[in-house]
N, C-alpha and C positions, 0 to 999 in steps of 0.2 A: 503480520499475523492478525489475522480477523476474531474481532470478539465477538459472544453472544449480543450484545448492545449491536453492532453491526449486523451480523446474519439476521437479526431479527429484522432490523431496517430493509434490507435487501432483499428477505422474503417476500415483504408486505409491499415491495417495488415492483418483483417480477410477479407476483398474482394479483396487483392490482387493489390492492387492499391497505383501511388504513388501522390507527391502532384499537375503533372501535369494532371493525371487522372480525380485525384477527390481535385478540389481547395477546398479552404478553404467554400467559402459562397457554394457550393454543398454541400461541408460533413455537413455544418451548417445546412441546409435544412434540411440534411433527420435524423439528430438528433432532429431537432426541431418538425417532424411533428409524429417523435414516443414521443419529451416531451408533446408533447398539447395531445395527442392520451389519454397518461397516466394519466395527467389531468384531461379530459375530463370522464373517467371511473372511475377515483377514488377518494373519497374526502380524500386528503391529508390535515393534518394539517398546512402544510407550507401556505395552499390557505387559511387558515382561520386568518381572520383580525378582527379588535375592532377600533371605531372610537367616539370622541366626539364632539359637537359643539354646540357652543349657536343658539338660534333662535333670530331673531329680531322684535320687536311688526311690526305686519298688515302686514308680508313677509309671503308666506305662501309655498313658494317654494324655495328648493336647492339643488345645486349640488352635485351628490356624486364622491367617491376618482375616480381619473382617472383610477385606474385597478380595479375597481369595474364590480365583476360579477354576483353576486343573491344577494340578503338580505336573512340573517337570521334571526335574532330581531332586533327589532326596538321600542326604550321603552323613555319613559321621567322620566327622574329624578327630581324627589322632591326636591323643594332644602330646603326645611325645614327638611324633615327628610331620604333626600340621596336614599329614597326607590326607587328603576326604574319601573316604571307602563308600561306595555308592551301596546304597540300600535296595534291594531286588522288591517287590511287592508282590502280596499275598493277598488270597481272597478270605472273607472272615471266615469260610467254610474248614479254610487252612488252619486259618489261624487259632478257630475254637477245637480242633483237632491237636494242635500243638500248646498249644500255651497250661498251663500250671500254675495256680496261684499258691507258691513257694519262693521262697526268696533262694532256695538253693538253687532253683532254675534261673535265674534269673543273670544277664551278665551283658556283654558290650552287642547294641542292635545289631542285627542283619537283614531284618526283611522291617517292612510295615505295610498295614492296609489303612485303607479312606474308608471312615466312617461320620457321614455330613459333614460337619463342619469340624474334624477333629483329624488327626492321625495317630494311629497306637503302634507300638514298636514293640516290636519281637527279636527277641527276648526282650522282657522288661529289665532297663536300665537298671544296672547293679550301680552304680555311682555318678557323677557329672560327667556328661559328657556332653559335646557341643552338636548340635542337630545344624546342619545346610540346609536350605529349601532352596529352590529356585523352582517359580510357577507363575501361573499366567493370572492376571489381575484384572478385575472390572474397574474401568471408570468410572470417575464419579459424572452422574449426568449433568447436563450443562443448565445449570439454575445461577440466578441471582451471586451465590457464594461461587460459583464456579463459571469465570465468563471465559475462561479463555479454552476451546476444546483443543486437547489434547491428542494432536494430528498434525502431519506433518501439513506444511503449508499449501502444496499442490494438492494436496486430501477432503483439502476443506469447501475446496467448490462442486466438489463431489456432495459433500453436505449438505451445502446449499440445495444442489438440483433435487436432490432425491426428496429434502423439505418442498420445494416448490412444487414437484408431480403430486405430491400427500394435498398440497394445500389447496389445488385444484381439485381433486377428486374431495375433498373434504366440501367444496361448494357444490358438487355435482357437473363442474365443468369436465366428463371427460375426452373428451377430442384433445382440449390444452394439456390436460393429465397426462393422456397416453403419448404426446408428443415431448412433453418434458420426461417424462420417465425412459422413454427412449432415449433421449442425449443424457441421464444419467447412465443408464447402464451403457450405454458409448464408453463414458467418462470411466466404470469402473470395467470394463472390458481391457481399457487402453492401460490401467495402473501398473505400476511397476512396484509391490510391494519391498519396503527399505531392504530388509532381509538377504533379498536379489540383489539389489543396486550393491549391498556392502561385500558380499560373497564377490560380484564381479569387480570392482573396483580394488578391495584387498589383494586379490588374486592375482592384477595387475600392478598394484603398487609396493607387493612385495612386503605387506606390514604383519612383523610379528610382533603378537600380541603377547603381552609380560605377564609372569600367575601361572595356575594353572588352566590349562585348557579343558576344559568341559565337552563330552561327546555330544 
């Protein structure tokens, strides 16, 4: 597994450059803006998160994780018999159409909408119940506190290339630029995102998975 202390080194090998060239927070950059690039284009399982929390009666809004970046489900669990009953989503147009600030209205979720950085459920919570999340997660970027990026290991020379074409176009060399940019996007042409690899590999090793199964 390659760390930031490495790629940094590595970069400043294949462009030629040393650490007065290219400081630390420059080489940071343009590693970073090839990890968000890759992020961005591929759903990596590192980005997939699961989250729990109770509701509290007549709340009918909350916060979600600070690296929160899409929902994928969003379901309330039974707590009599644990089942997760998957919540349908509404637009606020719906929602300011249907909702009622009364607590007679109010009673066990079935829809909710995204509003920024929160989620509100409809009906509002008449008592505790348990909220499931499962959604897609930003990385933290690759600084000082965080050297190790979070990518599978064949993923990271992908990294690499994509920092190296930035880092020549950042000096104005583009001939090397457009020649390295080209053998990244080779590199991410060739990927075989995990998702694939596990769907065909299960499929052939016959593994059932224990729990429930989520669509």
């Amino acid at each position: 597994m390659l760390s930031l202390i490495t790629l940094r080194s590595e970069l400043r090998l294949h462009t030629g450059q040393d650490e007065l060239d290219l400081p630390d927070p420059d080489a940071d950059l343009l590693l970073n803006r090839t990890y968000w690039e890759i992020q961005e284009k591929f759903h990596l399982r590192q980005t997939e998160a699961s989250t729990t929390f109770p509701t509290v009666a007549s709340q009918r809004e909350y916060d979600l994780p600070p690296s929160f970046e899409s929902l994928r489900i969003s379901a309330i669990r039974d707590n009599e018999t644990f089942k997760d009953n998957l919540l349908d989503r509404m637009s606020i147009k719906q929602y300011e159409n249907t909702y009622i600030a009364d607590t007679e209205s109010e009673g066990k979720p079935k829809k909710y909408y995204r509003s920024n950085d929160t989620i509100v459920f409809w009906p509002t919570p008449d008592q505790v119940y348990t909220v499931v999340l499962h959604y897609l997660q930003q990385l933290d970027d690759l600084t000082d506190a965080n050297l190790d990026p979070q990518l599978p290991r064949s993923w990271q020379e992908m990294l690499l290339q994509g920092a190296v074409y930035r880092g020549f176009y950042r000096n104005n060399d583009y001939k090397k630029g457009d020649s390295a940019k080209a053998a990244y996007i080779q590199l991410i042409q060739s990927a075989i995102p995990v998702e694939s690899k596990e769907e065909w590999d299960s499929s052939r090793a016959r593994v059932l998975p224990l729990g429930r199964d989520y669509p």
